[in-house]
C-alpha positions in Angstrom: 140.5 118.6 214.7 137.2 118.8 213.7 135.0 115.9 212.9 131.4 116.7 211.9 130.5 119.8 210.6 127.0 121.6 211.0 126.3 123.8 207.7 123.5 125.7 208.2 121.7 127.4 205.3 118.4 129.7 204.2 119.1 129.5 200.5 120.5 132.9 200.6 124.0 133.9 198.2 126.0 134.7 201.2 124.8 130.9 202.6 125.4 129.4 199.5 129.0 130.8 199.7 129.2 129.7 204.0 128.4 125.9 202.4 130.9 125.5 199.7 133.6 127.0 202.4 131.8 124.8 205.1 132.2 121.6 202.4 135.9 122.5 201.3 136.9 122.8 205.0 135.2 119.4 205.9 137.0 117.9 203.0 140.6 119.1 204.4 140.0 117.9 207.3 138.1 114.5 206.2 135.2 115.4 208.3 131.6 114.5 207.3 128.8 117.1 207.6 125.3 117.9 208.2 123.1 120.3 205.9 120.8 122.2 207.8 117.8 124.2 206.8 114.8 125.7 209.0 111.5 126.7 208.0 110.1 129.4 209.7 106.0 128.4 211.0 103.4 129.9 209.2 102.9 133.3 210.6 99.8 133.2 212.3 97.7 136.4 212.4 96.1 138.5 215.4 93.6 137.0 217.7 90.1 136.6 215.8 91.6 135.9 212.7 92.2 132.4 211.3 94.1 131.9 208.0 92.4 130.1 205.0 93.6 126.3 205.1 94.7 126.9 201.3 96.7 129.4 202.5 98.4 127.2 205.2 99.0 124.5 202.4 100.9 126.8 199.9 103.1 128.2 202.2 104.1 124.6 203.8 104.3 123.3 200.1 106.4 126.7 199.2 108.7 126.0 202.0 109.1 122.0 201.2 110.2 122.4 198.2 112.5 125.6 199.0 114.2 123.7 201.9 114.5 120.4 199.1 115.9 122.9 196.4 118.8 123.9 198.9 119.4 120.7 200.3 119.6 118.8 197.3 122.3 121.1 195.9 124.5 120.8 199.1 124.2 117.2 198.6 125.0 117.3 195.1 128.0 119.4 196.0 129.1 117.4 199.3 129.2 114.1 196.9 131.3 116.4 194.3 133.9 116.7 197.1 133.7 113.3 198.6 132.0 114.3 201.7 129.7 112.8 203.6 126.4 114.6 204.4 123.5 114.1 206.0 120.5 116.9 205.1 117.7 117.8 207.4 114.8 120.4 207.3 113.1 121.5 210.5 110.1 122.9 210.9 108.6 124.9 213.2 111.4 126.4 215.6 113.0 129.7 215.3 115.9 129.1 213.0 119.0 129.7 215.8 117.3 127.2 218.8 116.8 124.6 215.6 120.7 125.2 214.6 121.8 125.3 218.2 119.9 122.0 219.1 120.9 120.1 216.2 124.8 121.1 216.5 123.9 119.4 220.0 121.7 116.1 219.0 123.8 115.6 216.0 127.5 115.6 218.1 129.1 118.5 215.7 131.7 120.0 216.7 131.6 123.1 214.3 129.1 125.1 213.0 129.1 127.0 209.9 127.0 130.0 209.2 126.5 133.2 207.1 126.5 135.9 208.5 123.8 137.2 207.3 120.2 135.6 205.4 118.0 136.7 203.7 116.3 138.3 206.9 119.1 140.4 207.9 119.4 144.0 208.4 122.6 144.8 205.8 124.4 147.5 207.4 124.2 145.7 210.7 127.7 143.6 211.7 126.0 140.3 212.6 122.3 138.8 211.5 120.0 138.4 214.6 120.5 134.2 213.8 124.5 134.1 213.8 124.1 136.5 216.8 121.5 133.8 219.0 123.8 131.1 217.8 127.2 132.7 218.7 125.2 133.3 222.4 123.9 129.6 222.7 126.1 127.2 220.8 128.1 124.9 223.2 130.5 124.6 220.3 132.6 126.9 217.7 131.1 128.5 215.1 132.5 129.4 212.1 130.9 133.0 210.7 131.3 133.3 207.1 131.0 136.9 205.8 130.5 138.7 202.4 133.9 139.0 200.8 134.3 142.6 199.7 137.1 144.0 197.3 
C-alpha cells in the first residue's frame, strides 16, 4: 500500500500526536518515512524599514534549533519503532508549497498532517496549511485531528 510516508510537523501538540500516528502507521505497513519541518522567513517589515542584523540572527538561530528540537525527537521516536526516517528543515517557503514539493521530490505517497498548528484559527474545521495542501498535493493526505471525548 503505502511506501514512504511524508510527516509533516510545526512542533505543535496536535503535530506531535499526527507523527506518532504517522510513525505507527509506517511501521504497520513497513514503510519508511520523511520528517518534515518548515521555517517560516523572517518577516520583513514595510518599505523604509530594515531590521537590525542581530535581530535577523536570533530569529534564524531560534528557528534552527526549534526545527532540530522536533526533528530530533521524530527521529528518536522513528528508531524506537524501527522505522526508517529521513528529517529535513526548509527554509524560506510558505509551509504548504514546501510540504507539497517535498511529498513530490521525495516520491511519498502519503502525507501526514495536523490539522491544525500552532497558527490556526481553533474554531475553524481545517488550518489554512492542511487546507493548501489538501488543494495541491498530487497524493493522499492523511488529516490528523484533535481527539475529543
Amino acid at each position: 500500500m503505502y511506501k514512504h510516508l511524508l510527516i509533516a510537523s510545526d512542533g505543535s501538540e496536535l503535530a506531535g500526536k499526527a507523527l506518532t500516528h504517522g510513525l505507527e502507521l509506517a511501521q504497520s505497513l513497513g514503510a519508511r518515512v520523511t520528517v518534515l519541518t518548515a521555517s517560516a522567513p523572517f518577516p520583513m517589515p514595510g518599505y523604509g524599514t530594515v531590521p537590525a542584523a542581530t535581530l535577523i540572527e536570533a530569529y534564524e538561530k531560534a528557528t534552527t534549533e526549534n526545527a532540530e528540537r522536533i526533528l530530533s525527537a521524530a527521529g528518536e521516536a522513528a528508531k524506537k519503532l524501527g522505522v526508517i526516517c529521513e528529517t529535513i528543515h526548509a527554509r524560506a517557503r510558505e509551509p504548504a508549497e514546501v510540504i507539497v514539493d517535498t511529498a513530490q521530490s521525495k516520491a511519498c505517497d502519503l502525507i501526514v498532517m495536523a490539522s491544525h498548528g500552532y497558527h490556526a484559527v481553533k474554531r475553524l474545521l481545517l488550518g489554512s496549511v492542511a487546507i493548501e495542501v489538501l488543494a495541491h498535493s498530487k497524493v493522499p493526505v492523511l488529516i490528523f485531528r484533535n481527539q475529543t471525548t
